[in-house]
C-alpha positions as CSV (number, residue, x, y, z in Angstrom):
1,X,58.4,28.6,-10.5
2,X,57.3,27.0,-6.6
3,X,56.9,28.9,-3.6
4,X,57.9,32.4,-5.4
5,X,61.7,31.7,-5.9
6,X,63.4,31.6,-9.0
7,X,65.1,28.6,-10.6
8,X,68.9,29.3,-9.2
9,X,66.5,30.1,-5.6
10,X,65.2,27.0,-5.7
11,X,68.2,24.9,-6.2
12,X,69.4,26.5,-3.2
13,X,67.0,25.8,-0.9
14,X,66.8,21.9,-2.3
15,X,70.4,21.4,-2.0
16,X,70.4,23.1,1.7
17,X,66.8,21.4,2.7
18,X,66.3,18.6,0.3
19,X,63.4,19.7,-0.8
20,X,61.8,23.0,-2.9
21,X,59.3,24.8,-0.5
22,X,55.7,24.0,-1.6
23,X,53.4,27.0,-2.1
24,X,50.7,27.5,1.3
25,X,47.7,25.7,1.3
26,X,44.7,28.1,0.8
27,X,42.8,28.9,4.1
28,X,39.6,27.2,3.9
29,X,36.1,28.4,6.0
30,X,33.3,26.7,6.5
31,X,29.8,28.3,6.3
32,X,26.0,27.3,5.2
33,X,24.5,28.5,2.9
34,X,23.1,32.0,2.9
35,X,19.1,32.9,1.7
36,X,18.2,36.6,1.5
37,X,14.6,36.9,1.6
38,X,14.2,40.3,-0.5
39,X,11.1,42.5,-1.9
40,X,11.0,45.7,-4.1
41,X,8.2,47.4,-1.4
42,X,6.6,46.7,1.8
43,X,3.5,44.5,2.9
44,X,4.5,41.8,0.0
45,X,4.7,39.2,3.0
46,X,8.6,39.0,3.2
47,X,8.8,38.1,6.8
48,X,6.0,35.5,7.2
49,X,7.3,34.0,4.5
50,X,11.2,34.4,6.0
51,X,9.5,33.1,9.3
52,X,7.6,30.2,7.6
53,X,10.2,28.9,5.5
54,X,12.6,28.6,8.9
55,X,10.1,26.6,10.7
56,X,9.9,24.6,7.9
57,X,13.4,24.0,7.7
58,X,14.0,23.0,11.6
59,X,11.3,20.7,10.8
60,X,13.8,19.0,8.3
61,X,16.4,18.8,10.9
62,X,18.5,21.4,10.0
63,X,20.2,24.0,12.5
64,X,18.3,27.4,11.1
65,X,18.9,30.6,11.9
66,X,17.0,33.9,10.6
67,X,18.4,37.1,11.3
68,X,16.0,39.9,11.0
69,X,18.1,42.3,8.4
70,X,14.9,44.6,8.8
71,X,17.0,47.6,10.0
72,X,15.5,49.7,12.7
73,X,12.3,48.1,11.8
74,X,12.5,44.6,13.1
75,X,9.0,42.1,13.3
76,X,10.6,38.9,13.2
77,X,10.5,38.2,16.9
78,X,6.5,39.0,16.9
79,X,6.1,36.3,14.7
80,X,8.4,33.9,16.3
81,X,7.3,34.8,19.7
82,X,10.3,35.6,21.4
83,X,10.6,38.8,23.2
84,X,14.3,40.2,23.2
85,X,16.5,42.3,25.5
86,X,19.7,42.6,23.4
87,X,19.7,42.7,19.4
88,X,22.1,42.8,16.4
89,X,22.8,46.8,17.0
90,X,24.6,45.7,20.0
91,X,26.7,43.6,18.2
92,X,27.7,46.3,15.3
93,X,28.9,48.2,17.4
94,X,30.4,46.3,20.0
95,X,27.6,46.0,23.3
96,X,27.3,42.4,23.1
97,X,28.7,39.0,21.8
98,X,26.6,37.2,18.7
99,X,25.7,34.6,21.7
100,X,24.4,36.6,24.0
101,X,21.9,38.3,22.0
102,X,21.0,34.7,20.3
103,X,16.8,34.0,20.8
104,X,15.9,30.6,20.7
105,X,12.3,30.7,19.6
106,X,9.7,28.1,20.8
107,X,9.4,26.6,17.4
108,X,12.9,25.8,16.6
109,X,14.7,28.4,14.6
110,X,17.3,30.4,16.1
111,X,17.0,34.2,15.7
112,X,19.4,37.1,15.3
113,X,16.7,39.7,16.4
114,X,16.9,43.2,14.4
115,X,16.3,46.5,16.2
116,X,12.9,48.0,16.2
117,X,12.3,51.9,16.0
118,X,15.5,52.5,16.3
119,X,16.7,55.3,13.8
120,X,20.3,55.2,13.8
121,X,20.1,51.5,12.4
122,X,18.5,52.4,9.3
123,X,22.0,53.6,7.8
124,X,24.5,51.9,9.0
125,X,28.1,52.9,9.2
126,X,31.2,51.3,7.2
127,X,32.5,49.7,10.4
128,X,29.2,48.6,11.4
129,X,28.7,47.1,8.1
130,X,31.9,45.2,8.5
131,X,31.5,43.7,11.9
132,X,28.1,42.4,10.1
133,X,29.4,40.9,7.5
134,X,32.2,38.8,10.2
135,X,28.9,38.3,12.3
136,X,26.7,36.4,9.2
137,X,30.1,34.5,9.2
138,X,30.2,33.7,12.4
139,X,26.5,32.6,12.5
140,X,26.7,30.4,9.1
141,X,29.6,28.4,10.9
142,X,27.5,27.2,13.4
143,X,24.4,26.3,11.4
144,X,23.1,24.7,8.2
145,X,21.2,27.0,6.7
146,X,20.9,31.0,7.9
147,X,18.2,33.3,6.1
148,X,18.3,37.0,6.3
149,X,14.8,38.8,6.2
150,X,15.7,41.9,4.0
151,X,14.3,45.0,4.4
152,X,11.9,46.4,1.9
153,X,13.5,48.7,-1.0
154,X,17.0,49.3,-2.2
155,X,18.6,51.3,0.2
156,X,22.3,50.7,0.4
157,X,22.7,48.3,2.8
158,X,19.8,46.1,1.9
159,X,21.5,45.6,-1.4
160,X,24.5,44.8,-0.2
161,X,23.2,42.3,1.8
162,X,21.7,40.6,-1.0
163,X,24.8,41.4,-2.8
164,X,26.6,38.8,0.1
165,X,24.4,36.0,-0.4
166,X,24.5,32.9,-1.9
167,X,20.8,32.9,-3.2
168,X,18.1,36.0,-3.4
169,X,14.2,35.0,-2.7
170,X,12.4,38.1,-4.1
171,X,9.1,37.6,-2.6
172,X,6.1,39.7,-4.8
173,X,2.4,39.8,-5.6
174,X,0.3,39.8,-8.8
175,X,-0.3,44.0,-8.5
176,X,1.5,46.4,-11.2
177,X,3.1,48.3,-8.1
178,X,4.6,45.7,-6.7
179,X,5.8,43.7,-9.9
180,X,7.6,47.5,-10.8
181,X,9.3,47.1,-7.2
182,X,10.5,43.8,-7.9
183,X,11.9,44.4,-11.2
184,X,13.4,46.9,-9.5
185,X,15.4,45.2,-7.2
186,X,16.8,41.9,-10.1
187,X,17.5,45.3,-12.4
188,X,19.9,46.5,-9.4
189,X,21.3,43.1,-8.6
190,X,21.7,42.4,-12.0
191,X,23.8,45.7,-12.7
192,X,25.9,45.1,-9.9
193,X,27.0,41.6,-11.0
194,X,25.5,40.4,-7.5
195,X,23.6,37.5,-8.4
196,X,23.5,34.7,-11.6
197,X,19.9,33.1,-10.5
198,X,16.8,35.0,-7.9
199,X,14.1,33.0,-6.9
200,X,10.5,34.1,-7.1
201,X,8.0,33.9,-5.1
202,X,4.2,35.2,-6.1
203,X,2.2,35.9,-2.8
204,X,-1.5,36.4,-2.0
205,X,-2.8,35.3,-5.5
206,X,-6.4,34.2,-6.1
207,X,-5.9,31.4,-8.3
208,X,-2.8,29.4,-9.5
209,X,-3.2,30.5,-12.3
210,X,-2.3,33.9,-11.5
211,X,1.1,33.0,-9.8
212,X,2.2,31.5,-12.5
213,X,1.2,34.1,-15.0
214,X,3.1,37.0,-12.5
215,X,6.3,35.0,-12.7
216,X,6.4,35.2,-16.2
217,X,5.7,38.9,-16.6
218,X,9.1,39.4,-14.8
219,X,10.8,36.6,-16.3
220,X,10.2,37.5,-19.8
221,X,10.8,41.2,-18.5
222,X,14.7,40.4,-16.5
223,X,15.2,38.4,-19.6
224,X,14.9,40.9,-22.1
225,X,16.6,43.7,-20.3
226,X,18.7,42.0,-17.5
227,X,19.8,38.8,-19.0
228,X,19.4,36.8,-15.6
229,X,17.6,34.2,-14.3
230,X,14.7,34.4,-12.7
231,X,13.6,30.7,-10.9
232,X,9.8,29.8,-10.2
233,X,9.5,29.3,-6.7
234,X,5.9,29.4,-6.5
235,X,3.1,31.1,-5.4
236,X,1.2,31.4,-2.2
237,X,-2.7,31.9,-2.1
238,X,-5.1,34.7,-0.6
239,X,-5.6,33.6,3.0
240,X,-7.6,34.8,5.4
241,X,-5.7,32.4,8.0
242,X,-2.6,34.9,7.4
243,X,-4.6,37.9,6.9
244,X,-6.6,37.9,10.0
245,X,-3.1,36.5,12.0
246,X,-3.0,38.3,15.5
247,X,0.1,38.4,17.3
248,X,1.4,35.9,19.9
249,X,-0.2,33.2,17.5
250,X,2.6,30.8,16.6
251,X,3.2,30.2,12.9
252,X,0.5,29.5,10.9
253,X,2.8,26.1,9.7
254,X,2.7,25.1,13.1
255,X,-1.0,25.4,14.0
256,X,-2.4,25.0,10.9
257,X,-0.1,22.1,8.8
258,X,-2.4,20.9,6.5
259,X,-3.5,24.3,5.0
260,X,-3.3,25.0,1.4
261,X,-1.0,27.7,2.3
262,X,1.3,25.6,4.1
263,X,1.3,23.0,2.0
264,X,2.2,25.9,-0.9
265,X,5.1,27.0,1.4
266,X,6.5,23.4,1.9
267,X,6.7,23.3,-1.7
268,X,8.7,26.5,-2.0
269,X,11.2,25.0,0.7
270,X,11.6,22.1,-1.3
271,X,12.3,24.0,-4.8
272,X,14.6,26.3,-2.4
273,X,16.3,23.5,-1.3
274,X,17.2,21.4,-4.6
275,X,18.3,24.8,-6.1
276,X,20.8,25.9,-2.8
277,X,21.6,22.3,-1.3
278,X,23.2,20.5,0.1
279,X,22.1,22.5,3.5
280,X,25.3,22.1,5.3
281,X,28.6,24.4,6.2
282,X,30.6,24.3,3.4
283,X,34.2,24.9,2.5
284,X,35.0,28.2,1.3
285,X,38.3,30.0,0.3
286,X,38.8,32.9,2.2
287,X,37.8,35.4,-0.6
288,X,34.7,33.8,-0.8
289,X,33.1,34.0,2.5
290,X,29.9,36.3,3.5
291,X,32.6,38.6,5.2
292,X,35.0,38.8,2.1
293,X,31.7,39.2,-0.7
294,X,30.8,42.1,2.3
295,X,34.0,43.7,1.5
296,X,33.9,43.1,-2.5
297,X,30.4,44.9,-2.8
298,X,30.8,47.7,-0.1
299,X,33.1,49.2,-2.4
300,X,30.6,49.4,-5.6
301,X,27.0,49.5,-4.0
């Protein structure tokens, strides 16, 4: 049966048009790809790894955007060092247009800047979580590759979040604490049904060695008791260059670029890269977009 009518329906309409009507053509969005940049507890190096990997990818001329997801306890701009007036509350709940509160930092990426110290933002409403799930829309439209810096923890919205992506980076280090945390998180992910693959990324290890042993800990560990995959990403050394960072510096990829931690975080863009690429808008249905997967998971997370 074509366009919903039933045989004697059809022969109808093709006797009175000369032609039976052909079912609509599914609406097709285009969007980039979408990295969330997660971690089961705080000081793990999340957002100067977020931060990094963005500079990294303007560098491989591709139109980047981070938005700092960090509810109500933003950092991204420090390390970008921008210094914004407006920021993504205003656009949740209607202050401001995605545009105007756009930060173009001085090393390429563009920035959705999070709100800092602001309270109300670290639960946000239903509405508020709709309007952000049309704005990471919006944004992916207009770029070829947006990363979200996540907050740390499972709080509601930070899953969800994850939930919307098209790839999770679950950024850890080699400590029991913080390998618990990050189980954690691919445990909840894996529950909800979010995510097939999460990429890992070992940070502030002492010898290679060491990342690599970390990563399969939890591999062998989601395996067992999660069934999903858990890629190697790599691992990023113990470096005092990061450690001893002081604000206003630009990123250490930028003023440091032959490193050895620079030259471990262009190998986790490139193992990001063949895993999510192409890094381009592509077409989506419209039950498939960041807004729609928003929708899908607010209703079970």
């Amino acid at each position: 049966m074509r366009g919903g009518l039933g045989p004697r329906g059809q022969s109808v309409f093709e006797r009175l048009f000369g032609q039976a009507p052909q079912p609509a053509a599914p609406v097709l969005q285009r969007e980039a790809p979408i990295i969330a940049v997660a971690s089961g507890k705080g000081g793990t190096g999340k957002s100067f790894l977020t931060t990094s990997l963005a500079v990294l990818c303007h560098g491989r001329a591709l139109r980047t955007a981070i938005v700092d997801c960090d509810f109500g306890l933003a950092c991204d701009h420090l390390l970008l060092g921008v210094k914004p007036t407006l920021h993504l509350q205003h656009v949740l709940q209607r202050r401001a247009r995605l545009d105007e509160i756009l930060a173009v930092t001085p090393h390429g990426p563009t920035l959705v800047p999070g709100a800092a110290g602001v309270r109300q933002m670290a639960r946000l409403t239903d509405p508020e979580i709709e309007a952000f799930g049309r704005t990471l829309g919006e944004l992916a439209s207009a770029h070829d590759a947006v990363l979200l810096d996540i907050g740390a923890g499972l709080s509601p919205q930070n899953v969800l979040t994850c939930c919307a992506a098209d790839f999770v980076v679950l950024v850890t280090q080699p400590e029991i604490a913080a390998l618990t945390d990050a189980y954690a998180v691919i445990k909840t992910l894996a529950t909800l049904g979010a995510a097939k693959r999460i990429g890992i990324v070992v940070n502030r290890v002492l010898e290679a060695s060491h990342g690599q042993s970390t990563f399969e800990k939890l591999r062998d560990v989601a395996s067992r008791h999660t069934g999903l995959e858990l890629c190697d990403l790599g691992a990023l050394p113990e470096d005092p260059l990061v450690t001893q960072r002081r604000l206003g510096q630009a990123p250490l990829c930028v003023t440091e670029p032959q490193s050895p931690t620079v030259h471990a975080l262009q190998r986790v863009c490139d193992r990001i890269l063949a895993l999510v690429g192409p890094m381009r808008p592509r077409e989506r249905a419209a039950d498939a977009t960041v807004a729609a997967r928003f929708a899908e998971f607010q209703r079970v997370v």
